[in-house]
C-alpha positions, 0 to 999 in steps of 0.5 A: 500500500502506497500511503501519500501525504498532502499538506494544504489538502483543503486547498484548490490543488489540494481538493482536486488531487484528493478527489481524483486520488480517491476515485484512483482509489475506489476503482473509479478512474483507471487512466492512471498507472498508479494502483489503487492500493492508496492510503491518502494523509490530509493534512491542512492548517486546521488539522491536529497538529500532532497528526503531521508527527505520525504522518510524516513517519508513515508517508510514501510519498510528500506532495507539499501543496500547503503555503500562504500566498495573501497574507495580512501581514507581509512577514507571514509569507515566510512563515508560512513558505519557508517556515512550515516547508522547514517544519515539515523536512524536519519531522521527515528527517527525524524519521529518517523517512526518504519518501519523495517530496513533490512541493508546489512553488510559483513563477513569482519565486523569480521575482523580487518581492515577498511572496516570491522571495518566500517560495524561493527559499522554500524551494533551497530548503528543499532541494538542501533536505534532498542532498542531505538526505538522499532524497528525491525532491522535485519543484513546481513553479506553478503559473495562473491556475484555473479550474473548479473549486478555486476561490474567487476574488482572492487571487485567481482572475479566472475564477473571480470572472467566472464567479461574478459573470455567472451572478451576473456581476460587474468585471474589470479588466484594466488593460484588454491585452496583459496576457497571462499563462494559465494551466488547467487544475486537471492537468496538474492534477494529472502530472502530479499523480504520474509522478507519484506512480513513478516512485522516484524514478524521476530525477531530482528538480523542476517538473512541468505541467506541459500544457500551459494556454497564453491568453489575453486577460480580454480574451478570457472575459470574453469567453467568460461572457459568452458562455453566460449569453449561450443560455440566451444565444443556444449558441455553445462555444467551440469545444474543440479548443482544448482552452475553451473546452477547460475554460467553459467547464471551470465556468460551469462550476461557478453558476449559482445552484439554484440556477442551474436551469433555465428555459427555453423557447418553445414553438407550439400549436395544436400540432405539438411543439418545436423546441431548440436545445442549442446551436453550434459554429460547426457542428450543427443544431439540437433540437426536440420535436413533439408530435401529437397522435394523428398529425403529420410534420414535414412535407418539406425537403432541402438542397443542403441541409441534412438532419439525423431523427431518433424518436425517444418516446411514442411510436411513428412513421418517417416516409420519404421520396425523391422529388424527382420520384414517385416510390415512397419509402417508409420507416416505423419508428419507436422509443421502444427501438431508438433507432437514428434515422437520416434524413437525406438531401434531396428528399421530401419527408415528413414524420406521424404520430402512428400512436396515442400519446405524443410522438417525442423526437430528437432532431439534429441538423447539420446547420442551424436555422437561418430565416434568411436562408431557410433552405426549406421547401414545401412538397408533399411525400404523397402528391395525391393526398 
């Protein structure tokens, strides 16, 4: 069994390694190489202090995450930094435990001001216990963070925007262009876990997370802000950018929970109702079409457009014919037998309501509905109706 120590559990690294270990743990995520044998020690600043003691006697393997980045008093960054990263290598050495000690720092331990200065000692301290002791030690100089469960407005402006735009509150960017380098919480997550499964196999000294996003601070309001106007819009973002994909998910986890829904226009009459779910730049539109017993909807085709039907729940018929044709073709459809149906170009179809109960169906279309261009024109499957 592989028994890890976390110091600054509670914190925003700290939670999402805890969580992710413990799915690793549990079965529940099987990405990774390290065995599910785990015994996880949390530590944090409101722990028994006599628990880090016992701890520290017992780890495999350290990830130092603790520290103080917006202290009240200046002089706490070095307390907190140095003093407790010195307190914690001394209790390791005391036991003469050699387990590897993984440490968070900052790209601010380059620069010349307290917080910096703080982290850069606690860095010597370290890489010092490591040569001293024989033991593998290794550095992240983390840059912007992001992701979910970071606090906001404290010291992280992706969640303070997300945090405020999601509660419909004012945001200030002060100059659209500053541009910061950001990594994703589940890709620290990720190296951090893969350094644990290598067991010191790693040379001592700095490690990355590889995946590191440049952005502009007026980029990120604006994405931040898009997302909000997609309820409005149904226009979601292009998740295909792996920035906008992780920056739209830590988004999400912001939004207040008592509004996690919210409506959406419905287009009905006594024949059902046509109700959009959301639209993409590139990958079409979702929507759900109900159909009441006995009505039939279509008798259209298009030159371009294309759709894909799956009834969810009732029981129907989709029939089509090539306008330049007079064979019809049927297809009896069922939520019983989800079954997707094409609905080609260059065909006029329409879909009934074969059962009693409404005819529920899942719509998609390869473009969104543009009234300007409508690509949709009238003829009946059956001209001799």
């Amino acid at each position: 069994m592989k028994k890890i120590l976390i110091t600054g559990a509670n914190g925003f690294v700290g939670k999402n390694l805890t969580a992710t270990l413990n799915a690793v743990k549990e079965g529940k995520d099987k990405s990774f190489s390290l065995s599910p044998d785990l015994e996880l020690f949390l530590y944090d600043v409101d722990s028994d202090k006599s628990l880090l003691d016992t701890y520290c006697r017992e780890c495999d393997f350290v990830v130092h995450l603790a520290g103080i980045n917006r202290p009240q008093d200046p002089a706490e960054f070095m307390k907190g930094n140095f003093g407790f990263t010195d307190e914690l290598l001394d209790l390791l050495a005391k036991h003469n435990n050699k387990a590897p000690v993984a440490m968070s720092s900052s790209i601010q331990a380059e620069l010349d001001n307290d917080y910096g200065k703080s982290k850069k000692a606690g860095e010597e301290r370290l890489f010092q216990y490591g040569e001293e002791q024989g033991v593998k030690v290794y550095v992240y100089r983390f840059p912007n963070l992001f992701g979910k469960w970071c606090r906001p407005n404290y010291n992280s402006v992706v969640a303070t925007f997300c945090n405020n735009v999601a509660r419909g509150l004012d945001i200030r960017v002060n100059d659209r262009n500053t541009e910061l380098t950001l990594v994703y919480i589940d890709d620290i997550v990720r190296a951090i876990i893969e350094l644990i499964a290598a067991d010191g196999e790693e040379e001592s000294g700095y490690v990355f997370v590889h995946k590191e996003y440049r952005v502009t601070l007026g980029k990120i309001a604006d994405l931040i802000m898009s997302f909000k106007a997609s309820r409005e819009t149904g226009l979601v973002p292009d998740l295909s950018d792996p920035f906008v994909k992780k920056l739209h998910a830590t988004y999400t986890s912001y939004i207040p929970e008592g509004e996690f829904a919210y409506p959406l226009a419905v287009h009905a009459d006594e024949r059902g109702s046509f109700t959009e779910i959301l639209r993409t730049k590139g990958a079409g539109q979702f929507s759900v079409n109900v159909t009441k017993p006995g009505v039939r909807k279509g008798e259209h085709w298009h030159h371009t457009k294309n759709e894909k039907f799956l009834v969810v729940s009732g029981k129907g018929v989709v029939r089509f014919r090539n306008i330049f044709s007079d064979k019809i073709t049927e297809y009896y459809v069922s939520g019983d037998k989800p079954e997707v149906v094409d609905i080609p170009t260059g065909y006029t179809h329409n879909i009934e309501n074969l059962g009693d109960v409404d005819l529920v169906t899942f719509m998609w279309s390869n473009e969104c509905f543009d009234p300007a261009r409508p690509d949709t024109y009238a003829l009946k499957v059956n001209e001799n109706e």
